[in-house]
N, C-alpha and C positions, 0 to 999 in steps of 0.2 A: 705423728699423724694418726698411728693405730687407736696411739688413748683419747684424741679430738673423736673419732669417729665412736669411739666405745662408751663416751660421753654423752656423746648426742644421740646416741641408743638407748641410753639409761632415762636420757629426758623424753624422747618418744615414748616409751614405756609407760613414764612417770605421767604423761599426758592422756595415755588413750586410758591408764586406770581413772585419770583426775574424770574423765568424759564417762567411762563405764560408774563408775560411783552416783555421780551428779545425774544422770539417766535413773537407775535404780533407786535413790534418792524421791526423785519425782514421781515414778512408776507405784514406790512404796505409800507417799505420802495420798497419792493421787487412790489408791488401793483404799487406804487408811478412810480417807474422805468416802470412798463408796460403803465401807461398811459400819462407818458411824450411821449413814444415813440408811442404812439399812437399804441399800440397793433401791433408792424411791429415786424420784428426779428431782430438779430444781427446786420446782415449788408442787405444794402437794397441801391436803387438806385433812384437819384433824377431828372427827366427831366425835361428843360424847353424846351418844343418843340416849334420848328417855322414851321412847315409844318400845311398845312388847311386840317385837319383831323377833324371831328367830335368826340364825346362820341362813338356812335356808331361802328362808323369806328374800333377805336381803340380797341373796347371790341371786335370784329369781327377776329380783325387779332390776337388778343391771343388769342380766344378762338380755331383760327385755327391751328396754327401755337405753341402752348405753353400748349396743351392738359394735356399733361402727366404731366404738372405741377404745384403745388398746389400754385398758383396765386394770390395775393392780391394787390389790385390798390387804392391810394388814389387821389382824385383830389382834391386841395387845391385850392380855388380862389382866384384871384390876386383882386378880388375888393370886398368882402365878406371874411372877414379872419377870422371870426366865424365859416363859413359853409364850409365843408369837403362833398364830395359825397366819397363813398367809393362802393368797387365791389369784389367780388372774385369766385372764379369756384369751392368752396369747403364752409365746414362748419367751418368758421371762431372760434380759439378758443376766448373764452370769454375774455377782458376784465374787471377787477374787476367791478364788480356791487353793488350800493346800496342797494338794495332792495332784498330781495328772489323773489318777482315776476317780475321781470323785468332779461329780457334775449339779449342776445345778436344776431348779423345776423347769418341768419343759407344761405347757397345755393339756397334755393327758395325763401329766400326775392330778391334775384338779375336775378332770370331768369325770372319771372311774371314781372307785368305790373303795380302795384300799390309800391306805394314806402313808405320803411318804414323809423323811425327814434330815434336815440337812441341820449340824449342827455344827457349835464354834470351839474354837480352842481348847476350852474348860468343860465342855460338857462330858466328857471323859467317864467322868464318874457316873454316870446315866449308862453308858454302854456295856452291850452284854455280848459276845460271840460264840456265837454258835454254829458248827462246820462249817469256818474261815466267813461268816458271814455276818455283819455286824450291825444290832439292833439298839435299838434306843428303848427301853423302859419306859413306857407312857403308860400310868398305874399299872392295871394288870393287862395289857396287852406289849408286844412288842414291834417295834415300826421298825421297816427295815431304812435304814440311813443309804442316801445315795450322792453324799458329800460332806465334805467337812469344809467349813471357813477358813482362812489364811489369821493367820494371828496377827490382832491387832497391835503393831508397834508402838503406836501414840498413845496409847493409854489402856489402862485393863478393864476398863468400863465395858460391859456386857458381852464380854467375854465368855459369859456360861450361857447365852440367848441361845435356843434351838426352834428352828421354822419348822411347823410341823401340817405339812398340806390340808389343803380342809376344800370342800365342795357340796354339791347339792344330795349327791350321792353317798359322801361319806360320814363316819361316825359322829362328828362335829358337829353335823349340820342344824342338829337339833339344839345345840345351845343357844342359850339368849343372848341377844348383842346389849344388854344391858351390863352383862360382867365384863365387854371391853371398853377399849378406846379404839375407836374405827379410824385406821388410816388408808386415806382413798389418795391412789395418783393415776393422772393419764385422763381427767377430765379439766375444760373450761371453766371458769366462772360461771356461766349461768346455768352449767350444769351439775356443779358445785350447790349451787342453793338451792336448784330441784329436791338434789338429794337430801338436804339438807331440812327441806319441808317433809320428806317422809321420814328424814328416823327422828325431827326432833333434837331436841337439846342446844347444845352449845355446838358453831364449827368455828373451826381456827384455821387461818391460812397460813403455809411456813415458806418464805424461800429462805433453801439451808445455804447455799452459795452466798449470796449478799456476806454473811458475816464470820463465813468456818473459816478464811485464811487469815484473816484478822485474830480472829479468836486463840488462834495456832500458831500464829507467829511464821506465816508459810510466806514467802516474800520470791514469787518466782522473776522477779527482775533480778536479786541476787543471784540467782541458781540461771539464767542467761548469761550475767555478764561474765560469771566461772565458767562455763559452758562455751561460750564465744576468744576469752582468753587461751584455755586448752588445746581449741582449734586454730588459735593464732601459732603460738605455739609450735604448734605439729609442725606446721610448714615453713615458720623459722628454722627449723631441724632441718627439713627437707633441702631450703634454700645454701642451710651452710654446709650442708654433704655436698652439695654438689660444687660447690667451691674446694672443698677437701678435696673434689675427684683427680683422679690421676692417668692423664690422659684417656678419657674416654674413647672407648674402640669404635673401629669405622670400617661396619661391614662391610663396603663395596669392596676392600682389597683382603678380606680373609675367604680363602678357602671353605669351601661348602662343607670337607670334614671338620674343620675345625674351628666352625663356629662358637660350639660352646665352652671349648678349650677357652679362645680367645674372650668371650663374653663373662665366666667365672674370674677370669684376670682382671676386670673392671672393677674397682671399688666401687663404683655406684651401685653395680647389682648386687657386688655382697653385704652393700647396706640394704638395700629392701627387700633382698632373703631373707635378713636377720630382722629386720622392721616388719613382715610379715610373718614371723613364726610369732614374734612377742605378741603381734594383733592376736592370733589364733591362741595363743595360751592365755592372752588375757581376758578372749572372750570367754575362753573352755571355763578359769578361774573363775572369774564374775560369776556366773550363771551357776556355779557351785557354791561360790561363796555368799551371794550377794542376792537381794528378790526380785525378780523379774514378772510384770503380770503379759510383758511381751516383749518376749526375745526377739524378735524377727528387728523392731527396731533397735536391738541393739547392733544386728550383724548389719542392718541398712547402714546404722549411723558411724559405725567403724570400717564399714565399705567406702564411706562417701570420704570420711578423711582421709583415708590410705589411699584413696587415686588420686584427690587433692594434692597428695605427697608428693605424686609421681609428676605430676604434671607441673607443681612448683620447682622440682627437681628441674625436669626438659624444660622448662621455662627459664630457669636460671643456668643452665648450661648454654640453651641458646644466646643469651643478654652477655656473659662472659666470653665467646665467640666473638658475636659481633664488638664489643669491648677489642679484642686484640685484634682485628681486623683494623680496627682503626689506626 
């Protein structure tokens, strides 16, 4: 009975890794997806303007004219295709980040006067440290970096891209938006073509979701029905411990000292002693081994099977009960 039960430990185990993988899996690819697209949203819009507008200019008339809306600009350069100036009128949410100390632009990197920069992977070679403090080489000045990007699993494509703050105020401002590619997100259509009548040129509209799982081969009905399996699974386990169990104890005639005495004696509980330490190293594991861009669902989703466990447990204890009763 000891090796049934040490069995169905080893498959518990086997399961809550199959679910912590298949999580990080998602987390990772889902991660992957945000910073292909470079932390824009859905759909978003591409100018190549021809009107002689500067950085300024441009940051001037949205921030007049586009107030009430939550604004995000990339300028790409046409002769620098590493170097991204990016802008927005709000606090940008995070792109996945390497690092716990390393953060992402907030709204007062872009309205002040010093420019910050958040770089990826490979930009490595760019950085300089100086008294524990780490700067990016932007010709002859130095930006102080206040993040790094999470490395792209799916592929090494721009992987050496560094975001380097830009505003009305800062040293940028004065370039022409003739040497980018202006990517604007967080406006409507018709607000789209307003814009689009002052810088001129060509715009493009992208929805990058329509075609990136496709393109990626990302099939998240697969990655459920593994996900849903695992969790069958668990409680298969749970169901046949508790058929394993050996007469379960029945506190109304033990003694108030030696409750725990008698409760340690139950196989049942030193199977979900032992099924919760595995939980707890599998989470500690995971989260050391494995990338997480949010842990908390992982301890949600290994909470929520491990009371499932319990309750399949007393659930199938009660059903064998009533079974010999009859």
């Amino acid at each position: 009975m000891k090796i049934k039960r040490i069995i169905l430990l080893i498959i518990s185990f086997l399961t809550f890794l199959g679910l912590g993988l298949i999580l990080s899996r998602h987390q990772s690819q889902r991660a992957d997806q945000v910073l292909n697209n470079n932390g824009l949203s859905s759909t978003y819009y591409v100018f190549n303007p021809k009107k002689k507008h500067n950085i300024k200019q441009l940051l001037t008339h949205v921030n007049e004219k586009y107030f009430r809306d939550k604004v995000q600009i990339h300028f790409e350069s046409d002769y620098i295709p590493d170097r991204v100036l990016i802008w927005a009128n709000y606090n940008l949410k995070s792109q996945p980040l390497a690092k716990g100390s390393s953060r992402y632009f907030t709204k007062s990197d872009f309205t002040g006067s010093i420019p910050f920069a958040v770089i990826s992977a490979d930009t490595k070679s760019r950085v300089v440290i100086f008294q524990n403090n780490h700067y990016l080489k932007e010709n002859n000045d130095y930006v102080t970096i206040i993040g790094e990007l999470k490395k792209n699993n799916e592929s090494q494509n721009g992987q050496a891209v560094y975001y380097l703050s830009t505003g009305i105020n800062q040293p940028t401002a004065k370039e022409s938006i003739l040497n980018y590619k202006v990517v604007v997100d967080g406006l409507n259509r018709n607000e789209a073509n307003s814009l689009h009548h002052y810088l001129g040129g060509k715009m493009q509209v992208v929805d990058f979701s329509k075609t990136y799982n496709k393109q990626h081969g990302i099939s998240p009905t697969k990655k459920l029905i593994v996900a849903i399996f695992c969790a069958v699974v668990a409680l298969i386990v749970a169901a046949l411990a508790a058929v394993l169990a050996e007469n379960p104890v029945n506190l109304k005639f033990v003694p108030a000292g030696k409750i725990w005495t008698h409760l340690l004696a139950d196989s049942g509980l030193r199977f979900f002693l032992a099924d919760g330490l595995i939980v707890l190293v599998t989470t500690l594991g995971l989260q050391t081994w494995k990338f997480y861009s949010n842990h908390s669902q992982l301890y949600i989703l290994f909470s929520i099977i491990f009371v499932m466990q319990i309750l399949t447990y007393v659930l199938m204890l009660f059903l064998i009960k009533i079974k010999k009763g009859k």
